[in-house]
Structure formats: C-alpha cells, structure tokens
C-alpha positions in Angstrom: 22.0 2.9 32.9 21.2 -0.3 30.7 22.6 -0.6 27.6 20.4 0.0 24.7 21.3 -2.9 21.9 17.7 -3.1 20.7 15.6 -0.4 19.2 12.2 -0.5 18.1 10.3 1.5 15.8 6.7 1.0 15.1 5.3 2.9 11.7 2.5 3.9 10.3 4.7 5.2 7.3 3.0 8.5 8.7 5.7 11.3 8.2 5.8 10.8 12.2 6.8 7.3 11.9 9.4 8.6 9.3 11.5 11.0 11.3 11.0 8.4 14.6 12.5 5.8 12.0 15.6 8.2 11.1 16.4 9.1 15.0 16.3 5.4 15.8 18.9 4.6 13.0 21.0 7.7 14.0 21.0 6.5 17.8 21.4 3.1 16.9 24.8 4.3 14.9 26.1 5.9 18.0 25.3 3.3 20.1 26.1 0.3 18.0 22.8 -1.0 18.5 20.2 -2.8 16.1 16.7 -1.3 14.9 13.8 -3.3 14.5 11.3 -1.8 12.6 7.7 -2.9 12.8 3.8 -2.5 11.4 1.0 -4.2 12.4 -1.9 -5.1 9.8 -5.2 -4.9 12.0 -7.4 -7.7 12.6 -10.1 -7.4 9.6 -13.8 -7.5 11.2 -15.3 -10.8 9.6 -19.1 -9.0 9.7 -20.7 -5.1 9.8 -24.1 -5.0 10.4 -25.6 -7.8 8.4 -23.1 -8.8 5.8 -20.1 -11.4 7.1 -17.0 -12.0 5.0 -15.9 -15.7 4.4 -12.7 -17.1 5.6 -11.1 -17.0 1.8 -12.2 -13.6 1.5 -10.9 -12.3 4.8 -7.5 -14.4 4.1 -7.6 -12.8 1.1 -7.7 -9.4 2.3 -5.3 -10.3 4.7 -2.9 -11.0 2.1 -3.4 -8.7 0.3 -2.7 -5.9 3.3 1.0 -7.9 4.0 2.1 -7.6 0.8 0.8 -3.4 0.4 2.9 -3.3 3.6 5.8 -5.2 3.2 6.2 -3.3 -0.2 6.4 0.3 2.2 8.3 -1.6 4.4 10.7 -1.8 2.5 10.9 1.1 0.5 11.2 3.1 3.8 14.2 0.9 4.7 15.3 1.6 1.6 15.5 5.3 1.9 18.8 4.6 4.3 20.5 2.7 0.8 24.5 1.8 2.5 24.6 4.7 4.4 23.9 3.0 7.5 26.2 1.5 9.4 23.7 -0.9 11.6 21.3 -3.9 11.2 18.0 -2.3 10.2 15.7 -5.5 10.6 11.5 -5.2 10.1 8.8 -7.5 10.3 4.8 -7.7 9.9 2.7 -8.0 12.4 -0.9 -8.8 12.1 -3.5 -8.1 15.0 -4.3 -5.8 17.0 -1.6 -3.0 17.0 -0.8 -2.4 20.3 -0.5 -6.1 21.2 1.4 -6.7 18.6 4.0 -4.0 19.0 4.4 -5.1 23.0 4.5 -9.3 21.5 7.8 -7.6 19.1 9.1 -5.7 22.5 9.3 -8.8 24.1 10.6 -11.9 21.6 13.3 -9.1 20.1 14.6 -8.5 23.7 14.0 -4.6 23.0 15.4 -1.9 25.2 14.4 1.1 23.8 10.6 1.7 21.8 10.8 5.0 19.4 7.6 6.0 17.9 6.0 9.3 16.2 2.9 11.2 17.9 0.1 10.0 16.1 -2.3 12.7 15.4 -5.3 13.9 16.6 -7.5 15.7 13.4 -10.5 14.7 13.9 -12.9 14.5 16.8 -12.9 10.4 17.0 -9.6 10.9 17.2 -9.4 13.2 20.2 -12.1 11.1 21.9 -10.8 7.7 21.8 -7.3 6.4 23.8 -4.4 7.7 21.8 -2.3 5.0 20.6 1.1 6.8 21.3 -0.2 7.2 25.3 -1.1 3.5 25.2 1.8 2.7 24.2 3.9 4.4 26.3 1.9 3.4 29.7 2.2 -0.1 28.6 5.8 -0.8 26.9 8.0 -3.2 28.6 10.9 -0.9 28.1 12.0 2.8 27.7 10.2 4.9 25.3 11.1 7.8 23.2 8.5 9.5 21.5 9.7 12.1 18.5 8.2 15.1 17.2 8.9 16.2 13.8 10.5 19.4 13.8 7.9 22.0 12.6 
C-alpha cells in the first residue's frame, strides 16, 4: 500500500464538504499526512442570450467571487483553531471545477482525494453527470467519498 502524505479535499462549504473536511484532518493526524483543501470559482459566461459582459466587469466579478471564497475558506479552516496537529493548506481555484480539482491532484503530488456526495434535489440535478461520479472516474489518485452520518 502507498503511503498517503497528501490529502485533498474539495468544498463546496456544503455541510458534505464539511464532514469530508473533518475526516481528512482526522486521517491526516493519524497518518501524519498534509491536507490540502480546495474550491474552484467557475468560469463566469462572458454573454446569455443577447447581453455580453465586458472584460472589467467579468474581472470584476471574478474578484469579487475569490475574495467571498477565500473569506469561507478560511473560516472553515478556522473551525479546527490549534487543535490540529497537521498542515491544513487551501488554495483557489478558478475554472472549471473538475479540471481544476484534477490540475491541484496533480502539482500537490496528492495521494488521497476526499470529497462529500453532492446532492441530487432537483431534477437538473439528477439528469446531468454528478460531479462526485466524475470525479471519482477521473482522479489521478485514491478517492474517498464521505457521507454525513444521518
């Protein structure tokens, strides 16, 4: 078995992502390993129908996106205060998810991906590839996929 030195977590600061982000740290403590925790801002759609946004407006947005998630970032970091005992690293990511959270697999030489089931409420959701499936057929590395205990 390969040692696991590098978790990943991706969130959607879902209550999913949450408990996924809590059994990565607590692995990660028994294993001595690091977690990297990441989000990925979606591409903004420069037109709809017959209206296009500028460039400053869409870098604007873009901006403005980063920051709102950088600042839950960090307060879900936060929630572990020093009673962690391992590197807890995150970073932004800005693309299209999936892409991006296989780009972080691969520069952060991770070993293990943890994410939550994303939920399926409403019918566009239950028609269109789920996200957690996708990811898991398409991860360079083990995944682990956590269900929050009902």
């Amino acid at each position: 078995m390969n040692t696991i030195k590098n978790i990943l977590v991706a969130t959607d600061f879902t209550d999913a992502s949450r408990t996924a982000l809590d059994e990565a740290v607590a692995l990660a403590e028994k294993l001595k390993s690091t977690v990297y925790v990441v989000h990925t801002v979606d591409n903004i759609e420069e037109c709809a129908v017959d209206y296009c946004l500028s460039e400053e407006q869409i870098e604007g947005e873009k901006q403005k996106l980063m920051g709102e998630a950088r600042r839950k970032l960090d307060a879900e970091i936060s929630r572990f205060g020093n009673r962690h005992t391992v590197p807890i690293l995150s970073h932004i990511r800005y693309g299209r998810t999936i892409e991006e959270i296989l780009r972080e697999e691969r520069e952060k030489d991770i070993n293990l991906l943890v994410i939550g089931p994303h939920a399926r409420n409403s019918l566009w959701q239950r028609l269109r590839s789920h996200l957690t499936e996708r990811l898991m057929e398409r991860s360079y590395c083990d995944t682990l996929v956590v269900h929050r205990a009902a």
